[in-house]
C-alpha positions as CSV (number, residue, x, y, z in Angstrom):
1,X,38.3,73.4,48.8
2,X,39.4,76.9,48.5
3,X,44.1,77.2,48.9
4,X,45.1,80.3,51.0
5,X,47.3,82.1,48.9
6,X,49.9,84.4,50.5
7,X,50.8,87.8,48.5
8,X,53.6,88.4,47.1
9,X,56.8,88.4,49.1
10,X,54.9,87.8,52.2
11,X,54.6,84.5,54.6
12,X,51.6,81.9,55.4
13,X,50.2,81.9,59.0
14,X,52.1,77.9,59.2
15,X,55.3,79.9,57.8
16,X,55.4,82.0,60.3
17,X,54.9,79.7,63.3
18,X,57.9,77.1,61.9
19,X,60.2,80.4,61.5
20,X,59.3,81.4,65.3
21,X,59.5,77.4,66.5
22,X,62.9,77.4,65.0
23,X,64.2,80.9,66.4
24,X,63.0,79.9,69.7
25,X,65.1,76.2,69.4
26,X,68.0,78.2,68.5
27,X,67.9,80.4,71.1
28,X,67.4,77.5,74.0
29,X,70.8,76.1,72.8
30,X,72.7,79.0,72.9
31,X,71.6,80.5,76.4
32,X,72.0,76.5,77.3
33,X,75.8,76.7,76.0
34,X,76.0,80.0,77.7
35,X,75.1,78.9,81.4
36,X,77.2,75.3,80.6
37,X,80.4,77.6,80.2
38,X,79.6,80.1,82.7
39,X,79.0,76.9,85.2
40,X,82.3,75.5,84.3
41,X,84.9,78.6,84.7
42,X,82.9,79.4,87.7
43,X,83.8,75.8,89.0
44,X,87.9,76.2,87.5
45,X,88.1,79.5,89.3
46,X,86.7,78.2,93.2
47,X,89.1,75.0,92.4
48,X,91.8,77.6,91.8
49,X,90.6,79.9,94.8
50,X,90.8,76.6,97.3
51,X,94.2,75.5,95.4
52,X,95.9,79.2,96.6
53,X,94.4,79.2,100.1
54,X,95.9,76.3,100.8
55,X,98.9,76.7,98.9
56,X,99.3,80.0,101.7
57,X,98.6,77.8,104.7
58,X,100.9,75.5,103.8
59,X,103.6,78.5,103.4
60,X,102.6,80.3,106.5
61,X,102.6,77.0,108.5
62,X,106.2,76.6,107.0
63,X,107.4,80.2,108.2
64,X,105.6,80.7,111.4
65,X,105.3,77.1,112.7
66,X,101.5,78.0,113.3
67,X,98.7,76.8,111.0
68,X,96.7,80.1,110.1
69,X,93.4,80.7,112.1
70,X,92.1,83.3,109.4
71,X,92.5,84.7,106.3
72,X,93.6,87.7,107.7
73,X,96.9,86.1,109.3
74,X,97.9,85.1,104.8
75,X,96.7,88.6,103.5
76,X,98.5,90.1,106.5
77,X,101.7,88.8,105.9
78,X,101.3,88.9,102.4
79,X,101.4,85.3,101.4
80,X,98.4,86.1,99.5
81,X,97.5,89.2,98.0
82,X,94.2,89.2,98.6
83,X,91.0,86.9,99.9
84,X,89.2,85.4,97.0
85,X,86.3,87.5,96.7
86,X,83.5,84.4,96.3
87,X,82.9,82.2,99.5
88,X,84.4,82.1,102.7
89,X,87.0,80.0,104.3
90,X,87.7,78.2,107.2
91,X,90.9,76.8,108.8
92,X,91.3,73.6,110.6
93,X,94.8,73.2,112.4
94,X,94.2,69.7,113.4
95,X,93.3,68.4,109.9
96,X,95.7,71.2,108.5
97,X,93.1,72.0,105.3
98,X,91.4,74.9,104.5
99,X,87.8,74.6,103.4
100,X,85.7,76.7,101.5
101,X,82.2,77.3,102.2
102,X,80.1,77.0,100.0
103,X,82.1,73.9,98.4
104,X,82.8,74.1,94.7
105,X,80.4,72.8,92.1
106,X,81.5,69.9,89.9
107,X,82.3,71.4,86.7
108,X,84.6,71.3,83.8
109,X,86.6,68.7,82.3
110,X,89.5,66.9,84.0
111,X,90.2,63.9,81.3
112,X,93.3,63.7,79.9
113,X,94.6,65.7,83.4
114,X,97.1,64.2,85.9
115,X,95.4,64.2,89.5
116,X,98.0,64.9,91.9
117,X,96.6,64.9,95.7
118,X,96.6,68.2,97.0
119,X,99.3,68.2,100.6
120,X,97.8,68.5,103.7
121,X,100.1,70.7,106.0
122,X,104.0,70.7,105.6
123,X,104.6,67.2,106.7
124,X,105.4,64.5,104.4
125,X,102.3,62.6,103.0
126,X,101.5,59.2,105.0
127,X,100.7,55.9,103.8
128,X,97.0,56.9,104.0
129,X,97.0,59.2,101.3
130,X,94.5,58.2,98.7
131,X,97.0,58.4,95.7
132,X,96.4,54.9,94.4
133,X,99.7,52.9,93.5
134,X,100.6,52.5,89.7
135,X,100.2,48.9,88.0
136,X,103.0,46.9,88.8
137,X,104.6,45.1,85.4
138,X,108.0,43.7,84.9
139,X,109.9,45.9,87.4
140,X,113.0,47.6,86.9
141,X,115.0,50.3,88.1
142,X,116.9,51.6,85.1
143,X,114.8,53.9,82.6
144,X,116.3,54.0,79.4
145,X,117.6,57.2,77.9
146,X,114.3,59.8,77.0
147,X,112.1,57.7,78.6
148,X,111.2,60.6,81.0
149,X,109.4,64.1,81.2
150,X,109.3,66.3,83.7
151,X,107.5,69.6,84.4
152,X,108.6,72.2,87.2
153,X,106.2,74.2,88.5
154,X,105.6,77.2,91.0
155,X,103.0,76.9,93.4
156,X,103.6,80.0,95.9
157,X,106.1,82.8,96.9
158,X,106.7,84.5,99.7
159,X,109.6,87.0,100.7
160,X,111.4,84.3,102.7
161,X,111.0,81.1,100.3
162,X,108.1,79.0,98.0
163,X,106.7,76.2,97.1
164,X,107.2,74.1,94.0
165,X,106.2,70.9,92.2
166,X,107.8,68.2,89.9
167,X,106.2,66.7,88.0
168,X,107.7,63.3,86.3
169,X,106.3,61.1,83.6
170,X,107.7,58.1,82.9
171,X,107.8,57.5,78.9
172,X,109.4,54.2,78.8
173,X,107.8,50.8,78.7
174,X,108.6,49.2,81.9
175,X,107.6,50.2,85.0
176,X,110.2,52.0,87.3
177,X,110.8,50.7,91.5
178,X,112.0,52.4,94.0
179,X,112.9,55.5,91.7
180,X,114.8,58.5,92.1
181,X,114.3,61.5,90.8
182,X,117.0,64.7,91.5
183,X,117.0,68.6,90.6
184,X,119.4,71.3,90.7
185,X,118.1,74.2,92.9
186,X,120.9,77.9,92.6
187,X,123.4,78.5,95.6
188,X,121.6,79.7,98.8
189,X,118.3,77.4,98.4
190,X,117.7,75.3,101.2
191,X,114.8,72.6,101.7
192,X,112.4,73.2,103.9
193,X,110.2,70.1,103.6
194,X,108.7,67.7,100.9
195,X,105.9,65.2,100.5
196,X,105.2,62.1,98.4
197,X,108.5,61.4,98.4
198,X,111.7,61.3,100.7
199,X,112.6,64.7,99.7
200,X,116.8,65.5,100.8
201,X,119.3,67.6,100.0
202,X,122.9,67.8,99.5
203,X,124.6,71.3,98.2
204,X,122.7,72.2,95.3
205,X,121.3,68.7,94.6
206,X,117.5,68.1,96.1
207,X,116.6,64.5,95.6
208,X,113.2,62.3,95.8
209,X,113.2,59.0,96.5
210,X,109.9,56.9,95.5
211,X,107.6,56.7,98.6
212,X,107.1,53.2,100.2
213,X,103.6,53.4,100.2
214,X,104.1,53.9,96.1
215,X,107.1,53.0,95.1
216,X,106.3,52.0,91.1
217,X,105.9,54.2,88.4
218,X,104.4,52.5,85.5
219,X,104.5,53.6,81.4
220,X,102.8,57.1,81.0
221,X,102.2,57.3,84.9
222,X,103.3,60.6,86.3
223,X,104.3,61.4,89.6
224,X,104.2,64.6,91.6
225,X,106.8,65.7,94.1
226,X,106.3,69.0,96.1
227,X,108.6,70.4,98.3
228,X,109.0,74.2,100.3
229,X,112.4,75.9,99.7
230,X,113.9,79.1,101.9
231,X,115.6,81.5,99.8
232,X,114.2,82.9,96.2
233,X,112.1,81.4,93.7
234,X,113.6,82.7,90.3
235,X,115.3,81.0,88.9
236,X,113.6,77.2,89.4
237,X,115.2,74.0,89.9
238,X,116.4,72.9,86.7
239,X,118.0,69.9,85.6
240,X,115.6,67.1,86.7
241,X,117.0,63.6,86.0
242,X,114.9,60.3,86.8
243,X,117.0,57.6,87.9
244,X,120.3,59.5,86.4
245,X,118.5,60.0,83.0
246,X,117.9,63.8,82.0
247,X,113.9,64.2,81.8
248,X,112.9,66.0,78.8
């Protein structure tokens, strides 16, 4: 039986076709990695688009007393800068939400995230919000000292005021009831309104008391509070204590 021999330097015909079979694998996995991470920015940005628009509603509803009818009436007045450039978006007064159309494609990653719901309209949240209630275990209403953290966070500005959000994290090992969480806001800041809490203020204080539709914070749960402040946005509220402890 005669061997094909291949000169020197050169390739067999079966060479060849592994080296092309193996360029070609190569090649599906990258353009497949490619589209994945193109898919999932493309998914973070319309979740970040949606997240603004409403963010705007919510401030223009706070402002004018009018839920927005268009975009034009939050580029207009400047509560955004500018309409996102990818879908379109309609308003619904009655359900106060702003909706994007087309809807945004499930992508990305969102373990290790906290999932706050997002407020519907400027009115405190209701006991039919779909934030389920932490674990109840061994209930007290003390935390010990730096057994909390807590994150502060800017959601929207506007000439006349903006909206924020604490976040708190309880890092002690019983569960918290009936909690109470306070920040410091500078002379001249005023509270507007709040939701998933009882949002008040006195002077400079603002305080949140635990909502009675969820009124336990267990270990490691977190807990959003957003409110809408008149007056200016820099500097933030600072000085965020749960249940008199200073949060880290």
């Amino acid at each position: 039986m005669r061997t094909t021999r291949r000169p020197d330097g050169g390739f067999t015909l079966v060479e060849l076709l592994i080296v092309i079979v193996v360029l070609g694998v190569l090649a599906g996995i990258v353009l497949f990695g490619v589209a994945r991470f193109r898919s999932d920015a493309g998914a973070a940005a319309c979740r970040a688009d949606v997240s603004a628009v409403n963010s705007a509603a919510t401030a223009y509803e706070a402002v004018t007393g009018n839920y927005p009818r268009a975009m034009e009436d939050l580029t207009v007045g400047q509560y955004l800068m500018s309409a996102p450039r990818s879908g379109t978006f309609s308003f619904d007064a009655a359900a106060r939400t702003a909706t994007r159309s087309p809807a945004c494609a499930t992508g990305g990653s969102t373990s290790g995230a906290t999932v706050v719901p997002t407020p519907t309209g400027s009115a405190s949240a209701s006991a039919g919000a779909t934030t389920a209630a932490p674990t109840t275990t061994a209930p007290t209403t003390t935390a010990p000292a730096g057994a909390c953290a807590a994150a502060v966070s800017l959601d929207n500005s506007w000439p006349q005021g903006y909206q924020a959000a604490i976040s708190l994290t309880n890092r002690g090992t019983s569960t918290l009831t009936d909690w109470v969480a306070t920040w410091t806001v500078p002379a001249g800041v005023t509270l507007n309104n709040g939701w998933y809490a009882t949002v008040t203020q006195s002077g400079t204080q603002m305080r949140a008391e635990a909502p009675s539709w969820s009124p336990t914070l267990a270990p490691g749960a977190s807990w959003s509070v957003g409110f809408i402040a008149n007056g200016p946005s820099s500097p933030l509220p600072s000085a965020v204590q749960l249940n008199g402890v200073g949060c880290a």
